[in-house]
ZAMARGU-4260 file (C-alpha; in steps of 0.2 Angstrom, whole numbers, plus 5000, padded with zeros to 4 digits):
<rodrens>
0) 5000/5000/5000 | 5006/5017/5002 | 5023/5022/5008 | 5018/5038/5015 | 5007/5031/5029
5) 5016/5037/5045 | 5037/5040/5046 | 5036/5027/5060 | 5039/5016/5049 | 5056/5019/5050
10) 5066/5004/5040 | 5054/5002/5025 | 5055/5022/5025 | 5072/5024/5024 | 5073/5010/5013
15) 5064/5021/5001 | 5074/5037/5004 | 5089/5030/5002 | 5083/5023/4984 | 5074/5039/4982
20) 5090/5048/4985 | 5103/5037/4976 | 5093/5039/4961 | 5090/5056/4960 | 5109/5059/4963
25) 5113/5048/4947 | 5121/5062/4935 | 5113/5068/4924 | 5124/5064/4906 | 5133/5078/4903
30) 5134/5087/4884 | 5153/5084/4884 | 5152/5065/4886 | 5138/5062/4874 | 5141/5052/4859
35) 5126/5056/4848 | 5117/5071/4853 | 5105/5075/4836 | 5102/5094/4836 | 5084/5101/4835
40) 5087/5106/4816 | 5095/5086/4814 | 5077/5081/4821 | 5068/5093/4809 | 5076/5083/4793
45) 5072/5066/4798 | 5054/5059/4791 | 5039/5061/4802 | 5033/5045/4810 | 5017/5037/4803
50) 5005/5032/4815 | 5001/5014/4817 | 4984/5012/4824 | 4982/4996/4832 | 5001/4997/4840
55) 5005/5008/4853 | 5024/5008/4860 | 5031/5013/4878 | 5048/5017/4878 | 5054/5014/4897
60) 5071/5017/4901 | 5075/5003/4913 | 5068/4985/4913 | 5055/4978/4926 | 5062/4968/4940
65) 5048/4958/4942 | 5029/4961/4938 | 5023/4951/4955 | 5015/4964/4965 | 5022/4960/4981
70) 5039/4959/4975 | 5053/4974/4973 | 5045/4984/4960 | 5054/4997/4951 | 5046/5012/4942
75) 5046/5001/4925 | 5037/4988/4933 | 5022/5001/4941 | 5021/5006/4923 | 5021/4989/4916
80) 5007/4983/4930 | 4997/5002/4927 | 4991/4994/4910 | 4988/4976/4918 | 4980/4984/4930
85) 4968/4997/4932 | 4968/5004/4948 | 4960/5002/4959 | 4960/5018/4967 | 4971/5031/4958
90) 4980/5047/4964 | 4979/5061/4952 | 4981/5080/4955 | 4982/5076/4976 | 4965/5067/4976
95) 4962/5049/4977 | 4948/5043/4963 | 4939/5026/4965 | 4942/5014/4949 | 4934/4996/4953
100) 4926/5002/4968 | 4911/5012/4970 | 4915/5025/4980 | 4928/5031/4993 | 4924/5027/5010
105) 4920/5042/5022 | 4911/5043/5038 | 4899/5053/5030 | 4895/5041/5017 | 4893/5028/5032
110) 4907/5016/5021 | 4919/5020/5035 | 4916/5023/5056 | 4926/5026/5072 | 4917/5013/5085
115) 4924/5010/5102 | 4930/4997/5107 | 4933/4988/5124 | 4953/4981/5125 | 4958/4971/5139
120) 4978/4966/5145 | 4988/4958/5131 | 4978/4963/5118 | 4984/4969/5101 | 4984/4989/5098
125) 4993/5002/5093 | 5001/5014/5106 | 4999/5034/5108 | 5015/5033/5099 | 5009/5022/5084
130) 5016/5007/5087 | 5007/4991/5087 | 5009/4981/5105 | 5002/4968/5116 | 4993/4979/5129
135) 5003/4980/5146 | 5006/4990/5162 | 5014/5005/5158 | 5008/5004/5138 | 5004/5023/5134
140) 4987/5025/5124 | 4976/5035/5119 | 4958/5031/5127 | 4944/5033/5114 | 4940/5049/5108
145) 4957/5053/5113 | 4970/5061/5099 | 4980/5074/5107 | 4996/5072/5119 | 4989/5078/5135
150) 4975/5065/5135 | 4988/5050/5135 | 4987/5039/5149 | 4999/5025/5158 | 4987/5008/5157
155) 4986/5001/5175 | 4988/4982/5169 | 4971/4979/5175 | 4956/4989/5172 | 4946/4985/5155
160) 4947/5002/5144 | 4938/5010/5130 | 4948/5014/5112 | 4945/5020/5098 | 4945/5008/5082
165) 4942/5013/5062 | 4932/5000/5054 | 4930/5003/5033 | 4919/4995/5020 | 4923/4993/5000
170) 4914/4990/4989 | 4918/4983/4970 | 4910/4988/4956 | 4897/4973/4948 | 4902/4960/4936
175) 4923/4964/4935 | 4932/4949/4927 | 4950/4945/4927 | 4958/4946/4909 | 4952/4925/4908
180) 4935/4928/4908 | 4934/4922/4929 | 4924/4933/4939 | 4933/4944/4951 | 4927/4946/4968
185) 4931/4952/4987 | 4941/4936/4991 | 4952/4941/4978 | 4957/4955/4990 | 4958/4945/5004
190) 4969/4935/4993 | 4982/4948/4990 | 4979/4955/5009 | 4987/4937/5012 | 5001/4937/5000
195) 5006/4955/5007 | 5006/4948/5023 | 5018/4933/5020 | 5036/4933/5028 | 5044/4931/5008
200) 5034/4948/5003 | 5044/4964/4997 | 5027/4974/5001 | 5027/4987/5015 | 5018/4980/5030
205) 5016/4995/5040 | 4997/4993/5037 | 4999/4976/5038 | 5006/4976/5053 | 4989/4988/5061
210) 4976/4980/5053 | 4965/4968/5065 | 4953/4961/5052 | 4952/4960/5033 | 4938/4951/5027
215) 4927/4948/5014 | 4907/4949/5020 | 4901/4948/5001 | 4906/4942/4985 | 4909/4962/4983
220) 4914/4969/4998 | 4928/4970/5009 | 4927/4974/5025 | 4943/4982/5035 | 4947/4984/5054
225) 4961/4994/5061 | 4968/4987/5075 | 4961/4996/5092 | 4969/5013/5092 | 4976/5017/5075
230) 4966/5032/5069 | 4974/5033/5049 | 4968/5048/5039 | 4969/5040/5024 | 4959/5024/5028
235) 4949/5024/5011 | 4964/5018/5005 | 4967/5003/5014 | 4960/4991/5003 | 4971/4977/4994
240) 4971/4976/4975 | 4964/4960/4971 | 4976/4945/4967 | 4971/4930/4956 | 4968/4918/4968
245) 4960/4907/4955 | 4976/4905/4948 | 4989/4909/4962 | 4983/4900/4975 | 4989/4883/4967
250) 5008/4888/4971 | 5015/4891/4990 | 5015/4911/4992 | 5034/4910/4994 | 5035/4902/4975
255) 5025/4915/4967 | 5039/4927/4966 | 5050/4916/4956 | 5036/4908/4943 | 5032/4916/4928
260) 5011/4914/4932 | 5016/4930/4944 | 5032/4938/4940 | 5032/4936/4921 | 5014/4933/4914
265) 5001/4939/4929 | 4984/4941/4923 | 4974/4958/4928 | 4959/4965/4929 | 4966/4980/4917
270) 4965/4986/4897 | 4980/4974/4892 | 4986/4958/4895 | 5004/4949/4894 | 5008/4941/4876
275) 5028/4941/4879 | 5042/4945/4889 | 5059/4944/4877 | 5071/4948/4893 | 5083/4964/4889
280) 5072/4969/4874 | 5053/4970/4875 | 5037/4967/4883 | 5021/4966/4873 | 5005/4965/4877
285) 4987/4962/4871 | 4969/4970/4870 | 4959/4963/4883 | 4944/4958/4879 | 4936/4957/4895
290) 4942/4975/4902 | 4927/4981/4910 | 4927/4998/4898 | 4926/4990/4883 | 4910/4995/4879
295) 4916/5012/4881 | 4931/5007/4867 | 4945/5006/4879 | 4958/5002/4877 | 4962/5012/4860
300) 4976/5000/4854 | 4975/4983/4849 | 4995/4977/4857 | 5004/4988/4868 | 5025/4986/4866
305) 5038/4991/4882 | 5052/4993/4874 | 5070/4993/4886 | 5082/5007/4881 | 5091/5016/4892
310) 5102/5029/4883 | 5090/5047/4882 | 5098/5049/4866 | 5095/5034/4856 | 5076/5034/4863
315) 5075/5052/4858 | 5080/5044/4839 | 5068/5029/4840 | 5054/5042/4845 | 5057/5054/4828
320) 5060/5036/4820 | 5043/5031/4826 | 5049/5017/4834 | 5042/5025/4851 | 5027/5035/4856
325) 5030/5038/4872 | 5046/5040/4881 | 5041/5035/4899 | 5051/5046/4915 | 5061/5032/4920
330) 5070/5036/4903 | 5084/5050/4912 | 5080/5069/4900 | 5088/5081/4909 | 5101/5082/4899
335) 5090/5084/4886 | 5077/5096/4891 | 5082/5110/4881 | 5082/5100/4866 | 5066/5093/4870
340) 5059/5112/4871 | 5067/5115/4853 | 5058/5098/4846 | 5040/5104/4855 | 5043/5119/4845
345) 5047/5112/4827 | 5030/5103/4830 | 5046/5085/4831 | 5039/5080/4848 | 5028/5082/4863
350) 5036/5087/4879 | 5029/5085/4895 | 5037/5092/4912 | 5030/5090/4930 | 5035/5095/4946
355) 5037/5077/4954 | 5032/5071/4972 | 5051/5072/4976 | 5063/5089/4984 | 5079/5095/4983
360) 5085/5099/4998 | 5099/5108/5007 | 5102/5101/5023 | 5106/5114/5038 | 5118/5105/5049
365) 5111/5114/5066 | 5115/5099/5076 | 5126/5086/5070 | 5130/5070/5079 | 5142/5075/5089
370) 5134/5087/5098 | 5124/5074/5104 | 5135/5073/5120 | 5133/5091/5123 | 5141/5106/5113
375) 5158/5105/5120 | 5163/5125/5122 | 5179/5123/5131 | 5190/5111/5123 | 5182/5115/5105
380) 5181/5096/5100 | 5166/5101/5091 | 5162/5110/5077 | 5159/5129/5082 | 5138/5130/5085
385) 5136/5143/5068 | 5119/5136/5064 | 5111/5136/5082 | 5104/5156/5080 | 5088/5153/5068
390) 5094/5171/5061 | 5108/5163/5053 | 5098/5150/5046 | 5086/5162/5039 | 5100/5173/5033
395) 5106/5160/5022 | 5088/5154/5016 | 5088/5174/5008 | 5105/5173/5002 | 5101/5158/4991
400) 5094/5162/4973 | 5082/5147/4970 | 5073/5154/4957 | 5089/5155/4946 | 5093/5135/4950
405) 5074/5134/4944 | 5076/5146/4926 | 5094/5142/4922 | 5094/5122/4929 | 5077/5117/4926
410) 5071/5128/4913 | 5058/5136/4923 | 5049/5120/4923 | 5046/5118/4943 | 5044/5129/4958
415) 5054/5133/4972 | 5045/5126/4987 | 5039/5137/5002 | 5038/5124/5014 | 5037/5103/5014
420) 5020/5102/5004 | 5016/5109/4987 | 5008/5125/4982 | 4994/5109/4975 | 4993/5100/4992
425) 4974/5101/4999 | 4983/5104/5014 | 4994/5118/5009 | 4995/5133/5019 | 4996/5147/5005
430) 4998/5161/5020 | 5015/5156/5021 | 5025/5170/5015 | 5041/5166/5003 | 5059/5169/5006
435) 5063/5176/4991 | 5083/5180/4985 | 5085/5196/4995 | 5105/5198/5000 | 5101/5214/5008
440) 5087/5206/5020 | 5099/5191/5021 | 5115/5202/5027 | 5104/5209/5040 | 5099/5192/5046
445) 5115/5190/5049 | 5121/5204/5056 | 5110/5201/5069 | 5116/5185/5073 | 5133/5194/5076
450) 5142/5190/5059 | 5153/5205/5053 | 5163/5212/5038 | 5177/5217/5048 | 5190/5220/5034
455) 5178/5228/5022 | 5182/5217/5007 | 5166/5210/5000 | 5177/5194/4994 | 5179/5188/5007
460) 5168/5177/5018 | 5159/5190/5036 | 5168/5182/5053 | 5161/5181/5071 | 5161/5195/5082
465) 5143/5190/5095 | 5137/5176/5086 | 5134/5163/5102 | 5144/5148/5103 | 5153/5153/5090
470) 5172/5158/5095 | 5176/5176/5088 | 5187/5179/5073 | 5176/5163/5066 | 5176/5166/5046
475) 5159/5161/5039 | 5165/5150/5029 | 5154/5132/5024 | 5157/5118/5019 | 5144/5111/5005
480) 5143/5093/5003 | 5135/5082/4989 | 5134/5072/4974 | 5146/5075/4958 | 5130/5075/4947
485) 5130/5088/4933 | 5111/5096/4938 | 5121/5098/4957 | 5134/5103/4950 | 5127/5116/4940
490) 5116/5121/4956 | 5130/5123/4967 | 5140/5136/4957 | 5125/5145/4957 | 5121/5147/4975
495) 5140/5150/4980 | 5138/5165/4969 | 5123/5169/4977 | 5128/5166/4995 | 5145/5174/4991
500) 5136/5191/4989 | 5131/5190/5009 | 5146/5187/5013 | 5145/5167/5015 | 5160/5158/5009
505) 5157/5139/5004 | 5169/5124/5002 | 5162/5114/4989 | 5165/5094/4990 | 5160/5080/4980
510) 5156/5064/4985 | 5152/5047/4977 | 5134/5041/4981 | 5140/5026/4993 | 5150/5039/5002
515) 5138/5051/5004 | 5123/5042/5007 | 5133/5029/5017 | 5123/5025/5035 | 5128/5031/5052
520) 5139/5036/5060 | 5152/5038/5046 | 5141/5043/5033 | 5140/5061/5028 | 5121/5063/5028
525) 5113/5049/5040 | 5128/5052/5051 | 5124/5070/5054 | 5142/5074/5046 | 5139/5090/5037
530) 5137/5109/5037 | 5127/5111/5020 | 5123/5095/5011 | 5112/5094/4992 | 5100/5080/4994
535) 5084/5074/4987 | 5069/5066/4997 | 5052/5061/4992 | 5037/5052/4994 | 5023/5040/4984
540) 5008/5047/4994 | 4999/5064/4997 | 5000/5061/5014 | 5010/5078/5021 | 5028/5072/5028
545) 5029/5084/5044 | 5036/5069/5053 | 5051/5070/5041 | 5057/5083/5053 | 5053/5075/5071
550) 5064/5074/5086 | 5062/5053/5083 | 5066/5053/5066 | 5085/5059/5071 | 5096/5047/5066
555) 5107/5040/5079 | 5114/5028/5087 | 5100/5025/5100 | 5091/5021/5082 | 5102/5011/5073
560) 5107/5026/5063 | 5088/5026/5053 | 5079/5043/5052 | 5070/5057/5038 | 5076/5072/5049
565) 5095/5072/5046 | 5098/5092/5050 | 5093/5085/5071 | 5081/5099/5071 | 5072/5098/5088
570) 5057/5108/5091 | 5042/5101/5103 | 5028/5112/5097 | 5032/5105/5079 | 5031/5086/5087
575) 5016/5088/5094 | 5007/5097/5080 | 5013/5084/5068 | 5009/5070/5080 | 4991/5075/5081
580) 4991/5078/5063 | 4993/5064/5059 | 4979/5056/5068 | 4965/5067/5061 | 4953/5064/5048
585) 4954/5075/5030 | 4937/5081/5034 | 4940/5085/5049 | 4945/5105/5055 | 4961/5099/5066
590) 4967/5093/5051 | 4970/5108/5040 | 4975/5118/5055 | 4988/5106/5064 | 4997/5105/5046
595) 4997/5124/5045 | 5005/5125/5060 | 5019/5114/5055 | 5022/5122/5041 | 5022/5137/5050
600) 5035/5133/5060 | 5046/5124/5046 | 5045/5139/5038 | 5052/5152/5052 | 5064/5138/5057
605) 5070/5130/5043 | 5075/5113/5050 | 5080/5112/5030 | 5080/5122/5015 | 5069/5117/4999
610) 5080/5120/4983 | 5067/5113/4970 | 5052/5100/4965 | 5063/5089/4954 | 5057/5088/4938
615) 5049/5073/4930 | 5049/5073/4912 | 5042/5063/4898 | 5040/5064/4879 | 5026/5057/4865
620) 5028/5059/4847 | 5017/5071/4839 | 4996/5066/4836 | 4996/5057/4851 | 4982/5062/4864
625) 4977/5059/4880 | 4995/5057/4888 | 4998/5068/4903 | 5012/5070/4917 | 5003/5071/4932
630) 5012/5075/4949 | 5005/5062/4959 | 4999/5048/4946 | 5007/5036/4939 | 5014/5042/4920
635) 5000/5030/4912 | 4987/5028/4925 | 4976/5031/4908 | 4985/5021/4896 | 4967/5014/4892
640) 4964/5032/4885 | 4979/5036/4873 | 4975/5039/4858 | 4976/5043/4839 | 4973/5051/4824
645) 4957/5056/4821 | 4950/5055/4839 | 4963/5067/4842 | 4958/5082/4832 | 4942/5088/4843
</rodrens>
């Protein structure tokens, strides 16, 4: 299910940040080193591609590892699956939309309530800190109707309490088939609830792990309780997407992953089926004739191809040559963004750029992991406290010009963000005022923290005169740690010429992925071993991340070295606000208001800097319709919609 759930769920979490991260830093393929790089007018000569009605080919630029579900999925295989599968709830523009169900759940469609429940010692719950336990003495929880911190109780170890539990209903829509013709029903959910649930399975089991019940009551509904004490906000989400247990359940659960029925050739519900899968070159697919909008005329293609090429450059030639239609995101275009523009405008190619769920970050190393004995201020073991004055911090947040990294780096294409959500967030706080490049509001941010031009040369860095903890005669000089990608590359030479117009000197250093991204405590950025550090950090939900930036989500060594907040911001007002956050219900008032209260304070703090939403980018050759790139879906969540020709034109 989704990753986004609750940052609790520390290991599978970091998991994903670190993939996130590592791949993200990849470098981008710099013009010097490439081999074949056609320019726009190059394009302009070659033939344009006929359109081949009944064909329709996906150019993706990595193949899938596997197309079980429950096994480690890359972003090829989610686009491989999206046309397998359709469904069945998508994410599009923030907002959840029902595909084989009905409806969403909602309390106020009665499809989802909170009941109370009586728990008893040695029970299973989850705690006031959201972990699931066995009830004891001393276990803190929330007692029903319970969801802020000063409501928390100690249990006794003997008297029978009250708790809250969330018990949700979904429904399917009438007369769904799998792509063999057999009917497709709730026990098909169960089904898959069961595989997810199995020790040999690469699914997240974070709601796994706080579901009680998850049960079939009708041949189309599914019925799902949370266990006693787990409030989640996105609850009409938690329902499985149906495996074919008609098929599957013939092989022991920790076979499927390895037989071609599940990893090679799963059947779906979905507009195409599997036909072929020649490893390291192609995947094709098929019409299916019992997709449940046929009627309708989806899918628009007879077979659907996903071709493997990796190179940007070669699949930017196969898509002129009409050899591809789409060129999926996990093909890598920075580099080619420019030309991509220049192609759009000789009419040579479609381009499509979106602000993706993922951020650039500059970390703000206020307290790094060796202050977590105490700042040692008369030996100077540590590194002088230049961070710990939030003016300082600010200072530098107003002497960085994002919005050049954005029109120079990324063409314009993104935003700089103001806070952790997006300006497109239901839950973004649009009061929030921007930091804006100001060096002359940024000096003075920093005069204030005590940083001085005490030689009046403006080329070199200001030094310490009353900043606290910070020895006197201290130049301000950083050091900015990251990955030897061009796109970082290109952004830091920016920002030192920003920063070097405050009077902020920066030491930049390069490191290889491993190194940087190395876990604590000798890694640079999960062992708190940085002044500045470049790094990127997403998500797959819409969830809001507040607890990226929690007092628990510290990496240390009391936590194996696994967190999200590797700046060690600390703030007890931010916790708490988060905390009950992320108990409360989208439709409920304390949910919009405890978000903008942590953004808020992420804002006047600055735990961390946001750079930039990295860009996602895909390509289509031209008369193609229906393709999109949407933040939060995935690239063909409507490949059953894509189109041609004539159908194009209106």
């Amino acid at each position: 299910m989704n990753l986004s759930k609750k940052t609790v769920k520390l290991l599978s979490f970091v998991f994903l940040l670190s993939m996130i991260i590592i791949a993200c830093g990849l470098p981008s393929l710099p013009q010097s080193e490439v081999t074949v790089t056609p320019s726009a007018t190059s394009f302009m000569s070659l033939p344009t591609a006929t359109a081949v009605p009944s064909l329709l080919t996906v150019c993706l630029g990595q193949e899938p590892t596997t197309l079980y579900p429950f096994g480690e999925l890359n972003a090829a295989a989610r686009s491989v699956l999206a046309s397998i599968n359709d469904g069945p709830i998508d994410m599009v523009g923030y907002k959840y939309q029902p595909v084989i169900l009905t409806q969403l759940p909602s309390i106020e469609n009665g499809d989802a309530q909170i009941a109370s429940t009586t728990i008893q010692a040695g029970e299973q719950i989850v705690d006031a800190d959201g972990s699931p336990v066995l009830l004891a003495q001393g276990t803190r929880i929330r007692p029903a109707g319970c969801r802020a911190d000063d409501c928390v109780i100690a249990y006794d170890g003997t008297t029978a309490l009250e708790m809250d539990q969330m018990i949700v209903n979904f429904h399917l829509v009438p007369n769904l088939t799998w792509s063999d013709g057999t009917p497709l029903s709730s026990d098909d959910s169960v089904f898959a609830f069961t595989l997810a649930s199995a020790a040999n399975s690469a699914a997240d089991t974070y709601l796994v792990d706080r579901t009680q019940v998850y049960e079939a009551t009708d041949p189309l509904t599914v019925q799902w309780w949370g266990k006693p004490g787990f409030i989640d906000p996105t609850y009409f989400t938690n329902f499985w997407a149906p495996a074919p247990k008609h098929l599957w359940s013939e092989f022991p659960a920790d076979q499927l992953s390895t037989i071609d029925v599940a990893a090679r050739s799963p059947i779906g519900w979905g507009p195409y089926m599997v036909q072929e899968w020649a490893a390291g070159d192609h995947i094709t697919l098929t019409k299916n004739p019992n997709y449940f909008r046929a009627a309708e005329g989806f899918p628009k293609f007879d077979t659907l191809t996903f071709r493997f090429i990796a190179d940007p450059n070669m699949a930017l030639s196969e898509l002129v040559a009409g050899r591809c239609d789409i060129l999926d995101p996990t093909i890598r275009l920075d580099a080619q963004a420019s030309l991509l523009q220049e192609m759009q405008a000789g009419e040579q190619a479609q381009a499509f750029f979106a602000p993706g769920m993922t951020i650039e970050w500059l970390g703000i190393g206020a307290l790094p992991a060796t202050y977590d004995d105490g700042y040692d201020t008369i030996y100077q073991k540590d590194r002088p406290d230049i961070f710990a004055d939030a003016h300082t911090r600010q200072g530098i947040a107003y002497c960085l010009d994002r919005q050049s990294v954005v029109d120079k780096v990324l063409l314009g294409r993104t935003t700089v963000p103001l806070a952790y959500l997006p300006v497109g967030h239901p839950a973004y706080d649009a009061n929030i005022e921007a930091i804006s490049f100001d060096p002359s509001i940024g000096a003075s941010l920093l005069a204030q923290a005590g940083w001085r031009d005490t030689d009046g040369d403006p080329a070199t860095p200001l030094v310490a005169v009353t900043v606290k903890n910070v020895p006197a005669g201290t130049p301000l000089l950083i050091n900015y740690y990251t990955t030897g990608a061009t796109q970082r590359r290109q952004v830091v030479d920016i920002l030192t010429q920003s920063l070097a117009q405050c009077g902020i000197g920066i030491n930049a250093q390069y490191f290889s992925q491993n190194d940087l991204y190395a876990s604590g405590p000798s890694g640079l950025l999960f062992g708190r071993r940085f002044d500045l550090i470049e790094y990127a950090m997403g998500v797959n939900g819409v969830e809001p991340p507040c607890g990226w930036f929690t007092t628990e989500e510290i990496p240390s060594a009391s936590n194996s070295w696994i967190g999200t907040n590797v700046t060690g911001y600390k703030n007890e007002q931010y916790d708490a606000s988060c905390r009950a956050a992320q108990i409360a219900l989208p439709d409920e008032q304390a949910y919009t208001e405890l978000y903008s209260q942590t953004q808020v304070l992420f804002a006047s703090e600055l735990p961390a800097i946001p750079l930039y939403y990295r860009l996602r980018i895909a390509a289509a050759r031209p008369g193609l319709c229906n393709f999109d790139l949407d933040p939060t879906a995935n690239p063909l969540w409507n490949i059953e919609a894509i189109d041609t020709g004539e159908a194009c034109q209106n």
